[in-house]
C-alpha positions as a Markdown table, in Angstrom:
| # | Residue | x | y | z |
|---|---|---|---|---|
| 1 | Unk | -8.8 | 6.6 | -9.9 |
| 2 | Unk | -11.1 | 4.1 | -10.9 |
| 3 | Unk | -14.0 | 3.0 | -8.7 |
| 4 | Unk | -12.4 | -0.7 | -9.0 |
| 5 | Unk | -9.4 | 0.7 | -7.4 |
| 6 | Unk | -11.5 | 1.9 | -4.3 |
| 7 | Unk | -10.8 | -0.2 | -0.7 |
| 8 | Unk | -13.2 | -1.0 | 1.9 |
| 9 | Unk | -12.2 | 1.9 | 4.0 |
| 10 | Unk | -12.6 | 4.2 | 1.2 |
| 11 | Unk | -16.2 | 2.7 | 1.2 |
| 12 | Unk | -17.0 | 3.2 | 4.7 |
| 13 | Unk | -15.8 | 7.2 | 4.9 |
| 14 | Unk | -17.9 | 7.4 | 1.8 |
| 15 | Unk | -20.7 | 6.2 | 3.3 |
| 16 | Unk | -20.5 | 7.7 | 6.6 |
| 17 | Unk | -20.2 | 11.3 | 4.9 |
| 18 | Unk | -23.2 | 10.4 | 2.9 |
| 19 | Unk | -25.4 | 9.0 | 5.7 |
| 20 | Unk | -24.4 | 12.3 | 7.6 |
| 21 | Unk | -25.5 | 14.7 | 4.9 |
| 22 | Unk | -22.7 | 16.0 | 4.5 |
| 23 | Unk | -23.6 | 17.5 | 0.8 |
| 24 | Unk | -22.4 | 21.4 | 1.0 |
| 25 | Unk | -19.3 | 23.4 | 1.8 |
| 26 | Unk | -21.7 | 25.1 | 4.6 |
| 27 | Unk | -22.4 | 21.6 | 6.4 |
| 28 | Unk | -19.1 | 19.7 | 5.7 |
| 29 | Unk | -17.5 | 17.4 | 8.0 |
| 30 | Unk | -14.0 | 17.4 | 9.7 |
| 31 | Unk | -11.7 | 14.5 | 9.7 |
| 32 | Unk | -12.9 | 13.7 | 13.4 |
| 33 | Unk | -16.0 | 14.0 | 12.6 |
| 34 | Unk | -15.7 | 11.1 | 9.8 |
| 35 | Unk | -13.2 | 9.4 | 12.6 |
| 36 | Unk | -16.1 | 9.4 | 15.5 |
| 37 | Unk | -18.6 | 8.6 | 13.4 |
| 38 | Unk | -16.6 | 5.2 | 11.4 |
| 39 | Unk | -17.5 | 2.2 | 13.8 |
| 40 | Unk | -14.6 | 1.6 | 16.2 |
| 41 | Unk | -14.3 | -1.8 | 15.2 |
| 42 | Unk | -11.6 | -1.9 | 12.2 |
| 43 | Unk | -11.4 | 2.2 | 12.1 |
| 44 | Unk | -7.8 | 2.4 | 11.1 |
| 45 | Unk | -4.9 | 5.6 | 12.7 |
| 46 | Unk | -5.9 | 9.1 | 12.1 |
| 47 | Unk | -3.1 | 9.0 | 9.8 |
| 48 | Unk | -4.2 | 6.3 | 7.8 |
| 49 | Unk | -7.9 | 7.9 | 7.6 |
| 50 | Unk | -6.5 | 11.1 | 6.8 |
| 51 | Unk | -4.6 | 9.7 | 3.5 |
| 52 | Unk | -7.9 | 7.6 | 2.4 |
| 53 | Unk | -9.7 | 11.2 | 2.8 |
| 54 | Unk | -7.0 | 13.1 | 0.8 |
| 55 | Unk | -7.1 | 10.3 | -1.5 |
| 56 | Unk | -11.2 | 10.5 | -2.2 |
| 57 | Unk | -10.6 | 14.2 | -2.5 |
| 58 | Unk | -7.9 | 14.1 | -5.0 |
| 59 | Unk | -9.7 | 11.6 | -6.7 |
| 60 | Unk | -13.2 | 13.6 | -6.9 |
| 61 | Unk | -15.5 | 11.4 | -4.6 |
| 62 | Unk | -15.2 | 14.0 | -1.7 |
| 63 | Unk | -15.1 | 17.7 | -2.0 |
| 64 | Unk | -13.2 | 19.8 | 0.1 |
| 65 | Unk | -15.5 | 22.7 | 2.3 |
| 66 | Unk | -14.6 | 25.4 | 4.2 |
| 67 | Unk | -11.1 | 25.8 | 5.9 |
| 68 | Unk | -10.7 | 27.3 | 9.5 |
| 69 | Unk | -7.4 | 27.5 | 10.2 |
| 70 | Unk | -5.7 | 24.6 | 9.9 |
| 71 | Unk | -9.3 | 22.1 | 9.9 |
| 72 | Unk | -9.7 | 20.9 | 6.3 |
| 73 | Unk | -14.0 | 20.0 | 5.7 |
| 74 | Unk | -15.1 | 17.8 | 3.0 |
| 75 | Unk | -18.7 | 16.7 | 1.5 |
| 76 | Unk | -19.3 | 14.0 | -0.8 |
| 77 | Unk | -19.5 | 14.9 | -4.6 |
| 78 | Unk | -22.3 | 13.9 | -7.3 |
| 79 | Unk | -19.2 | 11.4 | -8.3 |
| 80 | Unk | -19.0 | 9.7 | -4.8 |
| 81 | Unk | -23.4 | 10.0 | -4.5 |
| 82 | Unk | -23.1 | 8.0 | -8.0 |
| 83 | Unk | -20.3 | 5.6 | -6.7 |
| 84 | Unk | -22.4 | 4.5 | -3.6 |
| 85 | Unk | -25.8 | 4.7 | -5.5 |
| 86 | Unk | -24.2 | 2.0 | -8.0 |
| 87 | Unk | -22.8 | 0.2 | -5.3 |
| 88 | Unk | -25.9 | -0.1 | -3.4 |
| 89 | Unk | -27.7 | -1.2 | -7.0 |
| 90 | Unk | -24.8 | -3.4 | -7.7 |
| 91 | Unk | -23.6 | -1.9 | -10.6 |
């Protein structure tokens, strides 16, 4: 997936993770984590968020952590640090 093809959503779970620190396997964040901390305004289903995070992972801009049970954690990546850190430059 190219970083053209990225939405606005995909930005915002991006950037959330980021601002969070969420870095590591060891201090990943759930989906409702990412959910809670979105701004409620425009946050879409937790179905819809769920395939935008399943999408970044596929695509390499999150990582997936730890699994306890059925809970699936992610982190960002170096590729989705790079993808915001261009953003932000305006690359």
């Amino acid at each position: 997936m190219e970083s053209s093809n990225l939405q606005l959503y995909d930005f915002k779970i991006l950037r959330v993770v980021n601002a969070l620190g969420r870095d590591s396997p060891d201090n990943a964040i759930t989906l409702v984590e990412i959910e809670e901390a979105l701004p409620k305004v425009g946050r879409k289903s937790h179905m819809s968020t769920y395939k935008y995070v399943r999408k970044l992972a596929d695509n390499g801009y999150l990582n997936r952590g730890f699994c306890d049970g059925l809970i699936i954690t992610y982190y960002i990546s170096d590729k989705g640090q790079e993808f915001l850190k261009n953003v932000c430059e305006g690359k």
